[in-house]
C-alpha positions in Angstrom: 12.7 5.2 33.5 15.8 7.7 32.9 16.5 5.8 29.5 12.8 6.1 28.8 12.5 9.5 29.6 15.1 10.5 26.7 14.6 7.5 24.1 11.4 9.8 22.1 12.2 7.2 19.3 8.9 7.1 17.3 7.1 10.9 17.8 8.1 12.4 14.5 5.6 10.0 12.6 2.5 11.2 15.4 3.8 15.1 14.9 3.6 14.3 11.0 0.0 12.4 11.7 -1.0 15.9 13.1 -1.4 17.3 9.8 -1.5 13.9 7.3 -3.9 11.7 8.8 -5.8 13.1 11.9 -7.5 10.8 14.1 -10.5 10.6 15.6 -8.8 11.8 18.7 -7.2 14.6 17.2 -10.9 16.1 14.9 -10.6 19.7 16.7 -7.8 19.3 19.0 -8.8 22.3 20.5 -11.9 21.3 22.0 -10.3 19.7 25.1 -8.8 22.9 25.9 -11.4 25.7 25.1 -14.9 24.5 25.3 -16.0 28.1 23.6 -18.7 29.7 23.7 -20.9 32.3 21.8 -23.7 32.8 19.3 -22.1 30.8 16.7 -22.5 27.4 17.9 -23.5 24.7 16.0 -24.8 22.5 19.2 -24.1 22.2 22.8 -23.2 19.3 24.7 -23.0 19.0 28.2 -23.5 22.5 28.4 -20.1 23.4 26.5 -20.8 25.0 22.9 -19.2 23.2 19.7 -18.6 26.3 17.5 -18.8 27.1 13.2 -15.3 27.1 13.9 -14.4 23.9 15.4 -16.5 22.2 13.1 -14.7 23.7 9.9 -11.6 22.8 11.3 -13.2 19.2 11.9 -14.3 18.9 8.5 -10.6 20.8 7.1 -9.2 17.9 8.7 -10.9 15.1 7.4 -10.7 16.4 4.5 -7.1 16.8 4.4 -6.7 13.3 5.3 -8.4 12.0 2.2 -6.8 14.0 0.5 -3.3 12.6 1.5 -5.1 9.2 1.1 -6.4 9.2 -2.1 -4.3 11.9 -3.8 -4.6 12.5 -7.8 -8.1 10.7 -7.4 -9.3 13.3 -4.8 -12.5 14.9 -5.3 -13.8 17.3 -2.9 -17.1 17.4 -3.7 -17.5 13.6 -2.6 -16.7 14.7 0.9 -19.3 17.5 1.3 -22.3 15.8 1.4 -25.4 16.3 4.1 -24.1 12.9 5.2 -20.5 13.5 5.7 -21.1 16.9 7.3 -24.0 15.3 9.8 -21.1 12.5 10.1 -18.2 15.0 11.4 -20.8 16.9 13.7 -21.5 13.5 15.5 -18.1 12.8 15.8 -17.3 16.1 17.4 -20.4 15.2 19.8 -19.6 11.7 20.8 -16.1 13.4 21.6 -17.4 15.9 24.1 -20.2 13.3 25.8 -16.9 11.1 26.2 -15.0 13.9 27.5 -17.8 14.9 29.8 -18.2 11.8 31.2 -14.7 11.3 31.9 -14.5 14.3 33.7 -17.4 13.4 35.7 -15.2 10.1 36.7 -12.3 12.3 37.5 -10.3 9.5 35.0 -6.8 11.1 34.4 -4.1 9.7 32.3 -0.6 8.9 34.2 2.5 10.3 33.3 3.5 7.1 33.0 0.5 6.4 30.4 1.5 9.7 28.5 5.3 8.8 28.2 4.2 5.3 27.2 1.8 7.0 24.4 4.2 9.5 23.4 6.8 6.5 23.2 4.6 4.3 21.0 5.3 7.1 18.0 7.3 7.4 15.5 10.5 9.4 16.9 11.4 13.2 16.3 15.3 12.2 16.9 17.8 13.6 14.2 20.0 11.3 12.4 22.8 12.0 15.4 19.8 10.2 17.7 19.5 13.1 20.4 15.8 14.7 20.5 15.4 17.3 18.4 13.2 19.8 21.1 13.3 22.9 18.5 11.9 20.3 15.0 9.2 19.3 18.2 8.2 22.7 19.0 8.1 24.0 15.3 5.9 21.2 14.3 3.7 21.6 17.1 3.8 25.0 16.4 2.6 24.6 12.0 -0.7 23.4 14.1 -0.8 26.6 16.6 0.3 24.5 19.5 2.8 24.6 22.0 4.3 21.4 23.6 2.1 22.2 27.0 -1.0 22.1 24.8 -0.3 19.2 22.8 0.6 17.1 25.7 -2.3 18.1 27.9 -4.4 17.8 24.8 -3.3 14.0 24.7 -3.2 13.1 28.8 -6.9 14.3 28.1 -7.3 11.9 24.9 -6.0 9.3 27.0 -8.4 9.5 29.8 -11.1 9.7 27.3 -10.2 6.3 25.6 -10.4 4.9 29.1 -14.2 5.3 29.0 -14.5 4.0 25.6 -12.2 0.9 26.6 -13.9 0.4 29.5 -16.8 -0.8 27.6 -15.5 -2.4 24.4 -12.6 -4.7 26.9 -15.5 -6.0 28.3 -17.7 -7.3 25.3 -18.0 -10.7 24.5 -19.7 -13.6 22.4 -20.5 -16.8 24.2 -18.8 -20.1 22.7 -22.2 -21.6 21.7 -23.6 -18.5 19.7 -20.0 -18.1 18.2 -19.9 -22.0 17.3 -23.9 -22.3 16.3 -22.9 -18.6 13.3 -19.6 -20.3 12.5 -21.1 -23.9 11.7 -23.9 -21.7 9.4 -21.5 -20.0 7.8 -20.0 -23.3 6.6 -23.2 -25.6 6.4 -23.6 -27.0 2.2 -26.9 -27.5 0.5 -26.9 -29.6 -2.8 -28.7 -28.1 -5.4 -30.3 -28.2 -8.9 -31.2 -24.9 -11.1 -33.7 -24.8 -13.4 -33.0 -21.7 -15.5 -36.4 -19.8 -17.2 -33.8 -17.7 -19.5 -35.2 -14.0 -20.6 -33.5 -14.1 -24.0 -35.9 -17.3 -24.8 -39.2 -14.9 -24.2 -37.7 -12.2 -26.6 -39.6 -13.5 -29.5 -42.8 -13.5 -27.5 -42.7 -9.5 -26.9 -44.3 -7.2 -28.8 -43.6 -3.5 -28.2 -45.9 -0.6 -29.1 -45.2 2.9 -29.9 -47.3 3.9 -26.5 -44.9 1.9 -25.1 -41.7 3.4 -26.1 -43.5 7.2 -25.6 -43.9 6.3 -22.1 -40.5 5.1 -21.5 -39.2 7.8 -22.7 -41.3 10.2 -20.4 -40.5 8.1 -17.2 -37.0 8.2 -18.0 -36.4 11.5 -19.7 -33.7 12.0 -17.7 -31.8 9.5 -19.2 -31.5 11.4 -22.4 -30.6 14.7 -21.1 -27.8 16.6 -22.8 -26.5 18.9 -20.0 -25.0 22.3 -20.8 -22.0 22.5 -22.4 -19.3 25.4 -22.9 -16.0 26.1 -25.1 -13.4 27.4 -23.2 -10.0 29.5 -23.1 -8.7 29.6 -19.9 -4.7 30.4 -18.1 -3.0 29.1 -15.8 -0.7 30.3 -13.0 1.0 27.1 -11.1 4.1 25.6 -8.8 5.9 24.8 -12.7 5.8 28.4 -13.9 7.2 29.8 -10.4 9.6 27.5 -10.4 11.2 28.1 -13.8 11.7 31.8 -12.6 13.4 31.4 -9.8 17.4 31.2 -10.2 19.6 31.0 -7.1 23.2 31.6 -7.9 26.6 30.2 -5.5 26.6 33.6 -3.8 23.5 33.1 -2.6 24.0 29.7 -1.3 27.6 30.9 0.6 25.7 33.9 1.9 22.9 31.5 3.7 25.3 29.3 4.5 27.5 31.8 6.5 24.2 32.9 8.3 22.8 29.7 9.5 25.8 27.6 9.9 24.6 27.2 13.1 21.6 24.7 11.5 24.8 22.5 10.0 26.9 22.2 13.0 26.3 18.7 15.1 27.2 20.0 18.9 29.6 17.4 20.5 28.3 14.6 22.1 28.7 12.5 25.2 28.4 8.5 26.5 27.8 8.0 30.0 26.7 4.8 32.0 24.8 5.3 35.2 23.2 3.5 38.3 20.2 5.2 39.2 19.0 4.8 43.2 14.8 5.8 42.3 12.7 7.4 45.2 8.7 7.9 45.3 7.8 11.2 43.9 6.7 12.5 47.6 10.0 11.8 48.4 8.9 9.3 51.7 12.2 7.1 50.8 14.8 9.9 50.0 17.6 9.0 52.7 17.2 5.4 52.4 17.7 6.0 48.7 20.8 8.8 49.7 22.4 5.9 51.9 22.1 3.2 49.2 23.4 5.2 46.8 26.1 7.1 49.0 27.2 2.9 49.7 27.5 2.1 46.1 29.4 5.4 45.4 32.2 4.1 48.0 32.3 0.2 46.2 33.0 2.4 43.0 35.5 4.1 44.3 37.4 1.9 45.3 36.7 -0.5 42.2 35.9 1.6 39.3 36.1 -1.5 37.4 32.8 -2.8 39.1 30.7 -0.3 37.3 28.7 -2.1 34.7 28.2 -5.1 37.1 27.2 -3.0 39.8 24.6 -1.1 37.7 23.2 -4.4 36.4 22.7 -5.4 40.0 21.3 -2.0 41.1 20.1 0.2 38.8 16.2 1.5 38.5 16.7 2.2 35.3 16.0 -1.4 33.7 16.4 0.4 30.2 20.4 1.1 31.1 20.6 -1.5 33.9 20.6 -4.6 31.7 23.6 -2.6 29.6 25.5 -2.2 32.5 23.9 1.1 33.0 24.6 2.7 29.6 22.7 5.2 28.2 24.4 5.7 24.7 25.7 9.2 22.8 23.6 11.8 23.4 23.8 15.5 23.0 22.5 18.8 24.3 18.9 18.8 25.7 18.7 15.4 25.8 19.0 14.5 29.0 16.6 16.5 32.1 19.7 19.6 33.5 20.9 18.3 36.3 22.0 14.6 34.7 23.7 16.9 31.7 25.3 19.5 34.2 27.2 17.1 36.0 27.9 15.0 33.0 29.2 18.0 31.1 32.0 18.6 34.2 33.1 14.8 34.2 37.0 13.6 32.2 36.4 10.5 30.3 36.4 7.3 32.8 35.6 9.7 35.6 32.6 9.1 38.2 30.2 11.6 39.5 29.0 11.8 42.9 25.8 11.7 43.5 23.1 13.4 41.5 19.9 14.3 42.3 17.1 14.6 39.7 13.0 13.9 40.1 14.1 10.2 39.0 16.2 9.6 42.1 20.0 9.4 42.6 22.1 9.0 40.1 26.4 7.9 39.9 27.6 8.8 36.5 30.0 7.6 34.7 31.7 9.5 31.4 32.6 6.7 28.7 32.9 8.6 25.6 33.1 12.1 24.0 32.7 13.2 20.2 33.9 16.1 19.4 31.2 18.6 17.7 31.6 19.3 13.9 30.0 21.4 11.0 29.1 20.0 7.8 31.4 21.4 4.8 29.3 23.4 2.2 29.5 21.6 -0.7 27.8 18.7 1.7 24.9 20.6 2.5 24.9 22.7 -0.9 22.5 21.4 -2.4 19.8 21.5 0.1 20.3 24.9 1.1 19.6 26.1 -2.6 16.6 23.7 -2.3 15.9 26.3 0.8 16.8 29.2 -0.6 14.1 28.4 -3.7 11.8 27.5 -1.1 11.4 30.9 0.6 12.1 32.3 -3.0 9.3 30.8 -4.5 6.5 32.0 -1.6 7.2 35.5 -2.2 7.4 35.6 -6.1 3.9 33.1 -6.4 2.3 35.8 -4.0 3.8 38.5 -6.4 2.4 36.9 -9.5 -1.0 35.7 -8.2 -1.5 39.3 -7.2 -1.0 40.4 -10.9 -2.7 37.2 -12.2 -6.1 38.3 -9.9 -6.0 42.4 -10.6 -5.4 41.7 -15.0 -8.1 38.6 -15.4 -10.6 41.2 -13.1 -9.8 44.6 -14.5 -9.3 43.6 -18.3 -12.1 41.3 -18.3 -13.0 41.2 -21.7 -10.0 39.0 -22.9 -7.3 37.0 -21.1 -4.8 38.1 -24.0 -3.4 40.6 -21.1 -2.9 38.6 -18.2 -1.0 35.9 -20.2 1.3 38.4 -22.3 1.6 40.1 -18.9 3.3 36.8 -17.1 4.1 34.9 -20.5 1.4 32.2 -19.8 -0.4 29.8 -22.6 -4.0 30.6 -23.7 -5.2 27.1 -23.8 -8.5 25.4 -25.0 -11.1 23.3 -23.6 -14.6 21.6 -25.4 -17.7 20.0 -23.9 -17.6 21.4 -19.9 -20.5 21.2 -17.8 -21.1 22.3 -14.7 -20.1 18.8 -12.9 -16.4 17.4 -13.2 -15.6 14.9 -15.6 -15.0 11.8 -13.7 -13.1 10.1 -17.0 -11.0 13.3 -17.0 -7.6 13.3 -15.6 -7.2 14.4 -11.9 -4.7 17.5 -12.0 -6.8 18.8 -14.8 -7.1 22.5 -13.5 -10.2 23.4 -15.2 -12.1 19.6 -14.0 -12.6 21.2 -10.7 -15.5 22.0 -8.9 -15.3 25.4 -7.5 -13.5 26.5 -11.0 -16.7 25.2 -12.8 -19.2 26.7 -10.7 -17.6 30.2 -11.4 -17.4 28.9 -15.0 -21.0 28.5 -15.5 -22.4 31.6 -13.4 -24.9 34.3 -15.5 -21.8 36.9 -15.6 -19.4 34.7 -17.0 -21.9 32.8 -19.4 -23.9 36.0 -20.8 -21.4 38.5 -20.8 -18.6 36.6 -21.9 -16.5 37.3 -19.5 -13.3 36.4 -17.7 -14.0 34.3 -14.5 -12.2 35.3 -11.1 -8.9 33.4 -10.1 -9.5 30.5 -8.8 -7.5 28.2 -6.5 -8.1 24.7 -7.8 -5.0 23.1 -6.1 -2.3 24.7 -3.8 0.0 27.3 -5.8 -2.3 27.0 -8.9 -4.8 29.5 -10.2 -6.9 29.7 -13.0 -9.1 31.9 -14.9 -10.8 30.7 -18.1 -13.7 32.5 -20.3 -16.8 30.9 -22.0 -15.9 31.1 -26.1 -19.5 28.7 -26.7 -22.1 28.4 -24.5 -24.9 25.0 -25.2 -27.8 25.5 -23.3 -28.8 22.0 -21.8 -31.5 19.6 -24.1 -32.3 16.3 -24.4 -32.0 13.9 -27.2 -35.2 13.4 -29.6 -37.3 10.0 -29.0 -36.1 9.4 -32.6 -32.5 9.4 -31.9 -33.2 7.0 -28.8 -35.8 5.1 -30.1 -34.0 2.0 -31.0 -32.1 1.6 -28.1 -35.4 2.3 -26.4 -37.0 -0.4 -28.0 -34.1 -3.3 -26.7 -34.6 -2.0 -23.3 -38.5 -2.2 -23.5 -38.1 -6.0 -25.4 -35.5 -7.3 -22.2 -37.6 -5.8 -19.6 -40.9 -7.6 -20.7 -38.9 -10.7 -21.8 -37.4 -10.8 -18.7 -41.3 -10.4 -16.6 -42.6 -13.3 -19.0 -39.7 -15.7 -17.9 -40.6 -14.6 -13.8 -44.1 -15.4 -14.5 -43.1 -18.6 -16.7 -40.6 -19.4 -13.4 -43.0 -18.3 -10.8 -45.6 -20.7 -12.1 -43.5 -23.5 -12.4 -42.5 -22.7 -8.8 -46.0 -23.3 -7.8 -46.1 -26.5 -9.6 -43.2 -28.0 -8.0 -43.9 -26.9 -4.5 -47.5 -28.8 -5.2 -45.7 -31.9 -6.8 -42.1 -32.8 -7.1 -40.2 -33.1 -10.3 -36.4 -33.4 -10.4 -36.6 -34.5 -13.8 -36.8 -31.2 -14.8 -33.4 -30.0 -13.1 -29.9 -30.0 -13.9 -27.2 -31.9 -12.4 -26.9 -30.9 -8.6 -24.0 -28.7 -7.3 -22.8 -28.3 -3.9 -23.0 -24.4 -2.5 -22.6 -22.5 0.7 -21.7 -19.4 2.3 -18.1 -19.6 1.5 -18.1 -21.5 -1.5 -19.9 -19.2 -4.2 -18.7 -20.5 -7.0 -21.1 -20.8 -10.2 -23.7 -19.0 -8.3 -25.3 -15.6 -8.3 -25.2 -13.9 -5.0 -28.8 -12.7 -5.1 -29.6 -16.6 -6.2 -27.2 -18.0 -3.1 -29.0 -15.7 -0.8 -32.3 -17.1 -1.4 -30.8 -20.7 -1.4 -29.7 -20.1 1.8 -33.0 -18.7 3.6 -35.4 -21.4 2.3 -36.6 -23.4 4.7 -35.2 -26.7 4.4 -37.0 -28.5 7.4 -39.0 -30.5 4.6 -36.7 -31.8 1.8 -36.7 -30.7 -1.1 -37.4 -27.6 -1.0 -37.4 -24.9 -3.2 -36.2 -21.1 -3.8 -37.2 -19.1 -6.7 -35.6 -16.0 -7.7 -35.1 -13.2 -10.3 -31.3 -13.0 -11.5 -30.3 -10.3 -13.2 -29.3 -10.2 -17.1 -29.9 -13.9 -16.8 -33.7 -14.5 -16.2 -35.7 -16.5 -13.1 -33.9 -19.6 -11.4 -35.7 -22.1 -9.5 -33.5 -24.1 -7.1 -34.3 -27.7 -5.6 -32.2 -28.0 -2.3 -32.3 -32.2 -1.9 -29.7 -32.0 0.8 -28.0 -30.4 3.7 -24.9 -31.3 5.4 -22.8 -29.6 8.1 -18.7 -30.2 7.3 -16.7 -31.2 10.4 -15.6 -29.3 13.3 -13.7 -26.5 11.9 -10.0 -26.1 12.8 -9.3 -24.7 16.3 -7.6 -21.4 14.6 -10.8 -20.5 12.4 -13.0 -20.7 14.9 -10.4 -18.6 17.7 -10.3 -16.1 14.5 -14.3 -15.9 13.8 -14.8 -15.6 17.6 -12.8 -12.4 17.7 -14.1 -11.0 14.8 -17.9 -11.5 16.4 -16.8 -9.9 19.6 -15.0 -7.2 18.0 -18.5 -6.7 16.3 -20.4 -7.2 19.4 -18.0 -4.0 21.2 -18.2 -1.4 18.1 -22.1 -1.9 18.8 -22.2 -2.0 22.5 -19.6 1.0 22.5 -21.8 2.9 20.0 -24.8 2.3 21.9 -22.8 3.4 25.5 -21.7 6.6 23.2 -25.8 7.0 22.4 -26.5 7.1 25.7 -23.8 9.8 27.1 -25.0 11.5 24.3 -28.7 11.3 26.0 -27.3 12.0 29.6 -25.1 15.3 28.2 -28.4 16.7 26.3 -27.2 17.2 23.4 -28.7 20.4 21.7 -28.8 21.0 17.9 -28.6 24.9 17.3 -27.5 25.1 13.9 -27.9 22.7 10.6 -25.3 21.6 9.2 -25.9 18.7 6.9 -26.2 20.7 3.8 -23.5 20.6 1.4 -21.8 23.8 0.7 -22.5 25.7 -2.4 -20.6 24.7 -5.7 -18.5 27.9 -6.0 -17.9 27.8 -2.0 -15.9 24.3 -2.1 
């Protein structure tokens, strides 16, 4: 209780998540708070509006968190697709039919449940182990929340989960079905392949001019050259700030003499306590006085008791099985009146009693450290690092100013901008308008939005510079078309021969299906495993030495008549006929495997039953579309 109240060991690593890796819960946070309304909604559920805004900062989110995720191989375009945008507008959706029908329910989440949550995270303690309330507030704060809305945000998460849980807890597979899917995931069929290889038809195809002209039209696509463009372009980045900024020992002293305060460590305390708890209405407060008041007289007249007595005692089950000790802690740590009276006590000395909303508490003062502040030359190093920091914001919005204003008012060259700042004209052959997947990924001109500025009329016709553009935080660029090659496609003559060995495997590869498919027909009419090669043993999770597509098929036929046969086209190989002579089921599988393939069909069994229960709120809140939004933004928007 009292322990748990002040041991926030694991919330750092959820504040962090707030701006790293969003959850589901946490795709616009706002929403919970401030249903809003107006003409610029995207759709309404349950009467209450989901706005442009909301859904940007939706899609912001998740796209920051792939970002994070995938890093250097980030590519923005891949997550602004009809799909992914119709994907995040669902989501926001199923959130708000949840919410709804939670409120409906009047399900509210304890403050029991929200401590628990709150202590399941990663802590937001500094390396002196008190909580660090002011690191909380300003993270909380980088996401334009305070610690009210952040916590009723998540009590509200919390009851929402309880409506998702309620379903999903209560899904489940019967034995037999789970048994009868296991034992067909492991049942073997012996087989024999007779292979009808292409590459033995190749001779056998003759190929026609008409037939290459006609390839070539269907596919013409395939040969396209897209545009292409010579560039120069400039860059402005986080490197060429960087080697501007100087910060001398004067400046470090100065900040250091200012914000000393950020490098002191306050003193500490230790206290043990017993803690006498009471309901929250208070129904049991003079019973818990008198218990309290008697255990206060035992203690003082045997201090020495204390530890056994709190074991004995104590609510506090944290402390209580420490002999009621609650550690160091330091200022803010602890709720005021706990701190206040622990603040007054002499090391060894014993409170009286102290009321707080846990109850009644007898303190005891074990330890004291003295507060301290951390010599410069310690901490020297990061305040430069500081220092640089706020340095290095103003100058980049200095020079990104001057970087925009010279690549737009001296258009005609970018000679200016990058004598202006001391930058390197630099070169760049065979852009088009799409990325370059092969292309390393902090290449500032392989970008998207940069390309689509690239390749507009103004910058293509007039030779012109392009606008700054932000291809990555703290980097701009501006770049100007030197040759421009309108897009073509390759002559049939150029392509013809490789034309030709497409044509020649794709008709080899139709005579050896219709030489396989005949020979099918034949076999199914009268057997011959003369014809076969040796048999093989395969099943679901023993693929070895067999095509997927060819295992598939193996696997549907219809073995209540043995043999039987499967016939099917296998890629780059040619058409395989299969005689199944023999099916066996293995032996009951191991207790574990099946326990383990049970779960994994019931957890299968709950993501569809919770979707479905989702589909239906969805239904009940009428859910109204006012505004498309699964259209992918324009190139030079991204």
């Amino acid at each position: 209780m009292f322990d748990f109240v002040r041991t926030h060991q694991r919330l750092m690593q959820f504040i962090l998540l707030l701006f790293i890796f969003p959850s589901f819960a946490f795709f616009g946070l706002e929403s919970y708070t401030r249903f809003q309304q107006g003409d610029n909604a995207v759709a309404k559920v349950a009467g209450q509006s989901i706005t442009q805004a909301e859904f940007d900062e939706a899609q912001r989110r998740q796209t920051e968190q792939y970002r994070q995720m995938l890093g250097g191989q980030f590519d923005p375009k891949l997550f602004d697709t009809p799909q992914q945008r119709k994907t995040i507008l669902d989501g926001l959706i199923a959130q708000r039919a949840l919410a709804a029908e939670a409120a409906r329910n009047n399900l509210l989440a304890s403050d029991q449940a929200l401590q628990q949550a709150i202590l399941g995270m990663e802590g937001l303690t500094a390396a002196d182990g008190k909580f660090d309330h002011d690191r909380y507030k300003s993270l909380l704060a980088m996401q334009g929340m305070t610690p009210v809305m952040f916590e009723t945000s998540l009590r509200r998460d919390l009851a929402v989960q309880q409506v998702n849980a309620a379903v999903q807890s209560t899904a489940f597979v019967p034995k037999s079905v789970a048994a009868r899917i296991s034992d067909f995931s492991q049942q073997q069929r012996e087989v024999q392949l007779l292979l009808f290889k292409a590459g033995d038809y190749v001779s056998q195809v003759k190929v026609s001019d008409q037939q290459l002209q006609d390839f070539y039209t269907k596919n013409v696509a395939q040969f396209a050259i897209p545009e292409q463009a010579t560039i120069e372009y400039v860059v402005l980045n986080a490197a060429t700030i960087e080697a501007r900024i100087q910060v001398s020992d004067d400046d470090v002293k100065a900040y250091y003499e200012q914000n000393k305060q950020r490098y002191s460590v306050q003193e500490q305390r230790r206290a043990s306590h017993i803690l006498v708890g009471m309901k929250k209405d208070g129904a049991d407060k003079e019973a818990a006085r008198a218990k309290a008041e008697k255990l206060l007289a035992q203690l003082r007249q045997t201090p020495g008791d204390f530890a056994k007595l709190a074991k004995e005692n104590s609510d506090d089950p944290g402390s209580g099985e420490k002999g009621g000790d609650l550690g160091f802690f330091g200022p803010g740590a602890m709720v005021k009146p706990f701190e206040e009276a622990a603040n007054k006590l002499k090391q060894g000395e014993i409170s009286g009693l102290v009321q707080t909303d846990f109850g009644f508490h007898i303190i005891q003062l074990t330890g004291i450290k003295p507060g301290s502040v951390k010599p410069l030359d310690e901490v020297k190093a990061e305040i430069a690092a500081d220092i640089k920091k706020q340095q290095f914001a103003k100058k980049y919005a200095e020079l990104a100013e001057v970087f925009t204003d010279t690549v737009y008012e001296q258009a005609d060259s970018l000679k200016p901008v990058a004598d202006k700042l001391k930058l390197k004209i630099e070169t760049a052959a065979n852009l088009t308008r799409q990325p370059n997947p092969a292309a390393a990924p902090n290449v500032p001109f392989n970008n998207q939005k940069f390309l689509a500025v690239l390749f507009s009329d103004d910058v293509v016709k007039n030779k012109r510079n392009t606008e700054a553009v932000e291809v990555a935080p703290n980097t701009l660029i501006a770049g100007r078309v030197v040759e421009h090659k309108p897009a073509s496609k390759r002559p049939l003559e150029e392509v013809k021969a490789g034309i030709r060995e497409r044509v020649i495997q794709e008709e080899a590869a139709k005579l050896a299906r219709q030489t396989g498919e005949a020979k099918l027909a034949a076999l199914k009419a009268k057997d011959d495993g003369a014809v076969f090669g040796a048999a093989q043993v395969v099943s679901r999770s023993k693929r070895e030495g067999i095509e997927g597509v060819a295992l598939e098929a193996v696997m549907k036929a219809d073995v209540t008549k043995l043999p039987a046969y499967a016939g099917v086209e296998v890629p780059q190989q040619g058409y395989a006929v299969y005689r199944i002579t023999k099916v066996t089921q293995p032996a009951a599988a191991d207790a574990a495997r099946r326990q383990a393939e049970e779960q994994q069909i019931a957890g299968i069994v709950a993501q569809q039953e919770a979707a479905a229960y989702v589909e239906a709120l969805k239904q009940k809140a009428k859910v109204k579309l006012l505004k498309p939004v699964d259209q992918a933004k324009a190139p030079a928007e991204q």
